[in-house]
KEMI-296893 format. One record per atom (N, C-alpha, C): atom name; residue number from 0; residue in one letter; x negated, z negated, y negated. Coordinates in pm, whole numbers, plus 50000, padded with zeros to 5 digits. Atoms other than C-alpha are relative to their C-alpha. Example, Ala and Ser with C-alpha at 12.3 -4.5 7.8 and 13.67 -1.06 7.14 Angstrom:
<kelums>
name=N&resi=0&resn=A&east=49911&up=50000&north=50119
name=CA&resi=0&resn=A&east=48770&up=49220&north=50450
name=C&resi=0&resn=A&east=49910&up=50000&north=49880
name=N&resi=1&resn=S&east=50082&up=50006&north=50119
name=CA&resi=1&resn=S&east=48633&up=49286&north=50106
name=C&resi=1&resn=S&east=50077&up=49927&north=49891
</kelums>
This chain:
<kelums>
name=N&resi=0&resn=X&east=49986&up=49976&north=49858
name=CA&resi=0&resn=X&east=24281&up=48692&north=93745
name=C&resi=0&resn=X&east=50064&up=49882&north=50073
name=N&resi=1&resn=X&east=49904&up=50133&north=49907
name=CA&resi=1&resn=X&east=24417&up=48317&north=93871
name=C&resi=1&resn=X&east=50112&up=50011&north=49952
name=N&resi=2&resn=X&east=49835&up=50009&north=50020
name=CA&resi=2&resn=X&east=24734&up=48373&north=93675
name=C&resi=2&resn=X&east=50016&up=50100&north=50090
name=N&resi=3&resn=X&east=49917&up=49857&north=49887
name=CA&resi=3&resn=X&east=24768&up=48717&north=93941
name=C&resi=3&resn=X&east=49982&up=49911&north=50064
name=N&resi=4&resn=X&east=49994&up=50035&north=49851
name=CA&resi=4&resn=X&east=24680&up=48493&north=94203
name=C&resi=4&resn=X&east=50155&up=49899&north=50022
name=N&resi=5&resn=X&east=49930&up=50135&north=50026
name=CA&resi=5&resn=X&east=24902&up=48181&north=94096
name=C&resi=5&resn=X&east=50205&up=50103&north=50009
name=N&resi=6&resn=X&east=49848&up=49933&north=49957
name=CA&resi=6&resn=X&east=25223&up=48467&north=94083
name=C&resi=6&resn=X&east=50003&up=50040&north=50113
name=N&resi=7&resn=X&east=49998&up=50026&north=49883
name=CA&resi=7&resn=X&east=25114&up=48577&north=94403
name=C&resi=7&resn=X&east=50049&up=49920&north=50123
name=N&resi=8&resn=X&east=49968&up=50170&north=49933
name=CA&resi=8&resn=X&east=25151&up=48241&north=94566
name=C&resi=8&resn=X&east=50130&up=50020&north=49989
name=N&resi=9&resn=X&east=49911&up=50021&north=50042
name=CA&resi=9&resn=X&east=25443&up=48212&north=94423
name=C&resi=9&resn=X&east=50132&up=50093&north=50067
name=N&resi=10&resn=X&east=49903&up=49874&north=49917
name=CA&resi=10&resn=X&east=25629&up=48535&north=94547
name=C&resi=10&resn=X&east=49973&up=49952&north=50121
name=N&resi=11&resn=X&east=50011&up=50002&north=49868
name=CA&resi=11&resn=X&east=25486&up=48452&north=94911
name=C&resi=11&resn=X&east=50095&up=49890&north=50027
name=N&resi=12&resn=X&east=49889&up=50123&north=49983
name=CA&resi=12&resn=X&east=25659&up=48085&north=94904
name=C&resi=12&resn=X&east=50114&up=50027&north=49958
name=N&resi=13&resn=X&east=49883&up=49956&north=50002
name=CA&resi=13&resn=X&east=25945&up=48234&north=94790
name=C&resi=13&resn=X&east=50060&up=50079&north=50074
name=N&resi=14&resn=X&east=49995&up=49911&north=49895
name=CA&resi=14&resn=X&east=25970&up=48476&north=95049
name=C&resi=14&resn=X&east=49999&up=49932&north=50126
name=N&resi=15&resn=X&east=50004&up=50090&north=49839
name=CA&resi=15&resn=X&east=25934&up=48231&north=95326
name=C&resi=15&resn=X&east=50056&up=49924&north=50003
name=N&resi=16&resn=X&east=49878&up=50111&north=49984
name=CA&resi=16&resn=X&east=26219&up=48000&north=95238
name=C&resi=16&resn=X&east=50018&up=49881&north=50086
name=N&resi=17&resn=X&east=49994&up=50111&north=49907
name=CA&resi=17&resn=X&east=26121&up=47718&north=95381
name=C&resi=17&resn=X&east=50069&up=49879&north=49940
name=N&resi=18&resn=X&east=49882&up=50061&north=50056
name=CA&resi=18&resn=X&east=26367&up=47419&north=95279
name=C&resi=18&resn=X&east=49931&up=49852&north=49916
name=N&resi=19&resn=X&east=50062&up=50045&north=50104
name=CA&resi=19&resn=X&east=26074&up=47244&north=95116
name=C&resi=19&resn=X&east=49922&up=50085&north=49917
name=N&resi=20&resn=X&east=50116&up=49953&north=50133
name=CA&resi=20&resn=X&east=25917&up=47319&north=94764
name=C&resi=20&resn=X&east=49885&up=49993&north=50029
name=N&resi=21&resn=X&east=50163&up=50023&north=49986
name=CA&resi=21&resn=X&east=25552&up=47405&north=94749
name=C&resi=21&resn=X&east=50003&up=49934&north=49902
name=N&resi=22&resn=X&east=50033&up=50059&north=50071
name=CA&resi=22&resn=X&east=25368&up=47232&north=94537
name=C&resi=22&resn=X&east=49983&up=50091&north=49874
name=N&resi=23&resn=X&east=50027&up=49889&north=50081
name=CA&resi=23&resn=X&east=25326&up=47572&north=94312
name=C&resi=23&resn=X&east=50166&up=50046&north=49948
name=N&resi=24&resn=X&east=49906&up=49995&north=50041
name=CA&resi=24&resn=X&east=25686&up=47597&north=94289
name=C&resi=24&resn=X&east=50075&up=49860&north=49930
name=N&resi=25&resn=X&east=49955&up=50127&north=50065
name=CA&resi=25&resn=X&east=25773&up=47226&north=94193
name=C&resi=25&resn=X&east=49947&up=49998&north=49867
name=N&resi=26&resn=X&east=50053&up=50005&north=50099
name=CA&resi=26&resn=X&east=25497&up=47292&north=93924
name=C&resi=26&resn=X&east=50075&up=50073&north=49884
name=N&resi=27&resn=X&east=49917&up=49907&north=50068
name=CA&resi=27&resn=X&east=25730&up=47582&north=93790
name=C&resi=27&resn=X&east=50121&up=49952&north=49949
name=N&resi=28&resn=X&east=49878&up=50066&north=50046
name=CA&resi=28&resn=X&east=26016&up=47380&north=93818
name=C&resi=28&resn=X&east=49958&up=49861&north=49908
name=N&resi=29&resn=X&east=50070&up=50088&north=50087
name=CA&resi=29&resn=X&east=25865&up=47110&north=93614
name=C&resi=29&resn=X&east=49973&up=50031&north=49884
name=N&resi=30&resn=X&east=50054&up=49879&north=50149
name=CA&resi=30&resn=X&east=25755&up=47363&north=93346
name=C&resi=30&resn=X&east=50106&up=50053&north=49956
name=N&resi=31&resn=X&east=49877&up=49951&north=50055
name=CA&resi=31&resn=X&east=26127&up=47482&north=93320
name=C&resi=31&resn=X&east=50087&up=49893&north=49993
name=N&resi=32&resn=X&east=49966&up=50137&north=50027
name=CA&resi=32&resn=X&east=26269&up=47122&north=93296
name=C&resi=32&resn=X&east=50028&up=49964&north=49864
name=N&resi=33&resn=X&east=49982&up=50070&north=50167
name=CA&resi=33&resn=X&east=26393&up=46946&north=92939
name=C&resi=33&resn=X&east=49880&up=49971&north=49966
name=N&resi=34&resn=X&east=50118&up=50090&north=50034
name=CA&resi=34&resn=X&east=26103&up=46869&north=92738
name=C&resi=34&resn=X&east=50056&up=49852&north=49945
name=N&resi=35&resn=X&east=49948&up=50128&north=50066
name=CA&resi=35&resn=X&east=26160&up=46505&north=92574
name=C&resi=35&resn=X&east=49923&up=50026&north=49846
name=N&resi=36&resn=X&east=50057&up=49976&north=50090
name=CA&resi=36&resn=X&east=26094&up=46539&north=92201
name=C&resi=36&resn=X&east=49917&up=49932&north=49947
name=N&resi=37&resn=X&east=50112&up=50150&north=50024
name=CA&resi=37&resn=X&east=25784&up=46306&north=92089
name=C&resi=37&resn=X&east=49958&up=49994&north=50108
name=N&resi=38&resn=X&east=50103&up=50043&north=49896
name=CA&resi=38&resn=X&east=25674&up=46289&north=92421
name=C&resi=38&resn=X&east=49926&up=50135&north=50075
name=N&resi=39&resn=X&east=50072&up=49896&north=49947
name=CA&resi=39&resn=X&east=25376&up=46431&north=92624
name=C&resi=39&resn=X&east=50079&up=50075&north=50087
name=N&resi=40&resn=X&east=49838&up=49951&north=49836
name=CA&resi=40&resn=X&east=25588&up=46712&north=92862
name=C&resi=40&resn=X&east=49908&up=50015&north=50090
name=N&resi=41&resn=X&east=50051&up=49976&north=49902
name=CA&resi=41&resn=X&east=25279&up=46713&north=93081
name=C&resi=41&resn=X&east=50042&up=49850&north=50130
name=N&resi=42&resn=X&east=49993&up=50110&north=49927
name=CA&resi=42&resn=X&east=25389&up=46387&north=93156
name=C&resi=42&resn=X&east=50195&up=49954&north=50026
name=N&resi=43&resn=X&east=49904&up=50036&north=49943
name=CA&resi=43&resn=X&east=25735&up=46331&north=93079
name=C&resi=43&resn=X&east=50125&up=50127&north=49982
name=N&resi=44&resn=X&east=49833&up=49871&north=49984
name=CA&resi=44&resn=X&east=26102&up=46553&north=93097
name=C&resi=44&resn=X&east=50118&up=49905&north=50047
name=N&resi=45&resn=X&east=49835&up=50045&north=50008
name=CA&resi=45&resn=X&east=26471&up=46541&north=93127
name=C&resi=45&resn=X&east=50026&up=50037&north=50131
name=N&resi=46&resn=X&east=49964&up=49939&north=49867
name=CA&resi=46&resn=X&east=26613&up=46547&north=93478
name=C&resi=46&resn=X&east=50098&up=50103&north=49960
name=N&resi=47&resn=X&east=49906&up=49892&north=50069
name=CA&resi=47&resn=X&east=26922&up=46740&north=93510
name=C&resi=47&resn=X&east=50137&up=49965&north=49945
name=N&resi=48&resn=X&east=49944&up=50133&north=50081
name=CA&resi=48&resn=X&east=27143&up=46443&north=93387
name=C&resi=48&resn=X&east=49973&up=49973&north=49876
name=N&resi=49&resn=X&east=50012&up=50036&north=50109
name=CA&resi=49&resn=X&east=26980&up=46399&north=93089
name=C&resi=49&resn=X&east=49897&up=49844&north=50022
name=N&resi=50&resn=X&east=50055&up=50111&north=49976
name=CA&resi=50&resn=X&east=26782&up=46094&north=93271
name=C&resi=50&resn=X&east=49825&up=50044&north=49967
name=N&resi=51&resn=X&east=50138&up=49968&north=49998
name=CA&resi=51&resn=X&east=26404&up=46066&north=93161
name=C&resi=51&resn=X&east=49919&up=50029&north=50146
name=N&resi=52&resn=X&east=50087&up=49996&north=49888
name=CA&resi=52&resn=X&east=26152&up=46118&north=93417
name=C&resi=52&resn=X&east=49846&up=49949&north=50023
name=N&resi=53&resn=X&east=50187&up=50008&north=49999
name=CA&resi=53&resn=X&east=25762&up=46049&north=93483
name=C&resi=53&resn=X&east=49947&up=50060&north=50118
name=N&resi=54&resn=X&east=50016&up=49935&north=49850
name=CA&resi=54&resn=X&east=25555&up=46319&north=93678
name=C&resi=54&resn=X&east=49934&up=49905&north=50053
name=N&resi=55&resn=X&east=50054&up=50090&north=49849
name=CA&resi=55&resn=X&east=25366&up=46073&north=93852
name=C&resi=55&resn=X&east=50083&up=49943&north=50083
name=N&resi=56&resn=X&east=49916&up=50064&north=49910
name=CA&resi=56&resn=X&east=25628&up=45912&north=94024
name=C&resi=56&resn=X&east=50164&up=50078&north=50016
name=N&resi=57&resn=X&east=49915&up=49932&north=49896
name=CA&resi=57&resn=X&east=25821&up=46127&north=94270
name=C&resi=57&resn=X&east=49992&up=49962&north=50112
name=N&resi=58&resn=X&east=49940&up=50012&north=49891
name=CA&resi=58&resn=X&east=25998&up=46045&north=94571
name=C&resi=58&resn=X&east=49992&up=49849&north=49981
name=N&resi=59&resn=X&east=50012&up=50122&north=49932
name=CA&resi=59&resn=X&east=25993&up=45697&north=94507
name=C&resi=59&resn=X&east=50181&up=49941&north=49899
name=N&resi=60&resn=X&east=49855&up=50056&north=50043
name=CA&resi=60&resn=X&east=26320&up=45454&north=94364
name=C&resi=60&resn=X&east=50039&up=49931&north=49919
name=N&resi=61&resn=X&east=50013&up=50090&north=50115
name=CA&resi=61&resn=X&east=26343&up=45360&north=94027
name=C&resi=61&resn=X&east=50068&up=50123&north=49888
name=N&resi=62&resn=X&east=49902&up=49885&north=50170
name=CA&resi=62&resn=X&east=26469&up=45484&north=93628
name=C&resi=62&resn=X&east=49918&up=50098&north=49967
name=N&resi=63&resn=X&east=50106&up=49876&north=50068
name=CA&resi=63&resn=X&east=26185&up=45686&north=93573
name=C&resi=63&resn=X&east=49928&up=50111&north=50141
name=N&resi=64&resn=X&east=50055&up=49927&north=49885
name=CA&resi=64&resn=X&east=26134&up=45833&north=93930
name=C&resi=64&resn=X&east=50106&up=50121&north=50014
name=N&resi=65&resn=X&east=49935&up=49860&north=49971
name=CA&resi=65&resn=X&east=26207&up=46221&north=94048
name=C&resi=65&resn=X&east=50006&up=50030&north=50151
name=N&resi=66&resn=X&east=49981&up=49963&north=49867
name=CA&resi=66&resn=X&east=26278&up=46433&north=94347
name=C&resi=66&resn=X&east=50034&up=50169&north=49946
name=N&resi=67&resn=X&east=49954&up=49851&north=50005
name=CA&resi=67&resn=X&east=26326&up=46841&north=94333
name=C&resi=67&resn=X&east=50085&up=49973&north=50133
name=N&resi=68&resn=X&east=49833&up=49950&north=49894
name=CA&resi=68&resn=X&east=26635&up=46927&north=94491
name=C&resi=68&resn=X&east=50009&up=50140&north=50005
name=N&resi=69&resn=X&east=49903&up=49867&north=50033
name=CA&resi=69&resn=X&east=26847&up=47242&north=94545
name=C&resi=69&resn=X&east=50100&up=50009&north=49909
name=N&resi=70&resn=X&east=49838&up=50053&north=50090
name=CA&resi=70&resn=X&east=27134&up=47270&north=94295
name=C&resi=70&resn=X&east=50071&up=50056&north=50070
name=N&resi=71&resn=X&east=49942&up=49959&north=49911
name=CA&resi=71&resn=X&east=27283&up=47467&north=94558
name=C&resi=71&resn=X&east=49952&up=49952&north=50133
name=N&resi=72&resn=X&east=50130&up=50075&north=49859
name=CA&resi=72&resn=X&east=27176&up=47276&north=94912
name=C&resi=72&resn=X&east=49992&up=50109&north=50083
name=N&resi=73&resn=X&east=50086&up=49900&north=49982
name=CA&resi=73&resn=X&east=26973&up=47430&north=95107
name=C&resi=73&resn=X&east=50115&up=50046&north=50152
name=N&resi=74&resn=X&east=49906&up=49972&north=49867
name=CA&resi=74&resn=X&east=27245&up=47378&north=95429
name=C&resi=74&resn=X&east=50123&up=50064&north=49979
name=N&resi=75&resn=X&east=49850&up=49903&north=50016
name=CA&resi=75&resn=X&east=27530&up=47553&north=95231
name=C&resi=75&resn=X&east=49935&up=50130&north=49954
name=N&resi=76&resn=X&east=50085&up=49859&north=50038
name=CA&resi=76&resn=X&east=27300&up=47864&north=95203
name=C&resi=76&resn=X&east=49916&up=50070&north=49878
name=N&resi=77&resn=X&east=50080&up=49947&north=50189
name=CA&resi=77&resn=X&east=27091&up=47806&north=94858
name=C&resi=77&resn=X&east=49880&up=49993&north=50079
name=N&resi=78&resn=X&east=50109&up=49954&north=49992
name=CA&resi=78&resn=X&east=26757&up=47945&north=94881
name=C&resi=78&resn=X&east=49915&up=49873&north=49921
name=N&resi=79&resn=X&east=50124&up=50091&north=50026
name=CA&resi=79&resn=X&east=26415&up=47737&north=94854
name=C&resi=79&resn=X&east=49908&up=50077&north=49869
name=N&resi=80&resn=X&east=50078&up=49908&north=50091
name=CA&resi=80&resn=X&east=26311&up=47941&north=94507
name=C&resi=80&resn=X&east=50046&up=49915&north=49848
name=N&resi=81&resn=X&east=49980&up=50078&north=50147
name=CA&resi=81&resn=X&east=26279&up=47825&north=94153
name=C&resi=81&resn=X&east=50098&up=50003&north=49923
name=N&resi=82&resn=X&east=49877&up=49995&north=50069
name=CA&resi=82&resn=X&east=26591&up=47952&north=94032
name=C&resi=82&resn=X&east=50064&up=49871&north=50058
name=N&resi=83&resn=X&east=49903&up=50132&north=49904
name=CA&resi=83&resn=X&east=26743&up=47685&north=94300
name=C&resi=83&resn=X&east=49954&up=49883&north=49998
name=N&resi=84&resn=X&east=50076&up=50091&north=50035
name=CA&resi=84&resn=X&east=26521&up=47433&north=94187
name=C&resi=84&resn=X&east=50057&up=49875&north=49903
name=N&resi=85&resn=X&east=49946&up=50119&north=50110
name=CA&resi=85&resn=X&east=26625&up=47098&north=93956
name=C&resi=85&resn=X&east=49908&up=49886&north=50040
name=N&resi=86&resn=X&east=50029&up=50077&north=49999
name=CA&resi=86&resn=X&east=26489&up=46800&north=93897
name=C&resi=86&resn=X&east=50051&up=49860&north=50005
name=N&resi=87&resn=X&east=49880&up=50058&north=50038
name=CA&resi=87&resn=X&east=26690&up=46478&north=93969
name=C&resi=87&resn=X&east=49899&up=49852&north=50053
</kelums>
């Protein structure tokens, strides 16, 4: 029953296109991300460069830090949904 709820969620924030990621959709996009081979993927992944990553450290400014983007921006008319999602 929480995986119905957790797709739930998911359809509603997608439906309301707001020009930030929930936190339920970043999780998705995170989960569809490069794994790194040998390493934990709860922890680490491939941006969309090919650059490593670490989930703990997002939004901040360094080699191992992330940010979800749009791959289409959100001001030239790409949608706030997981397809439009990346990791960089």
């Amino acid at each position: 029953m929480v995986f119905d709820k957790d797709i739930q969620k998911l359809m509603e924030d997608e439906k309301a296109n707001n020009r930030m990621f929930t936190k339920t959709q970043k999780d998705v996009c995170w989960n569809n991300s490069t794994m790194i081979p040998s390493r934990d993927p709860s922890r680490w992944r491939l941006d969309a460069v090919g650059n490593p990553v670490l989930y703990i450290l997002r939004g901040c400014h360094g080699t191992l830090c992330h940010e979800y983007d749009h791959i289409v921006p959100f001001s030239k008319g790409g949608t706030t949904t997981v397809a439009n999602c990346q990791i960089l």
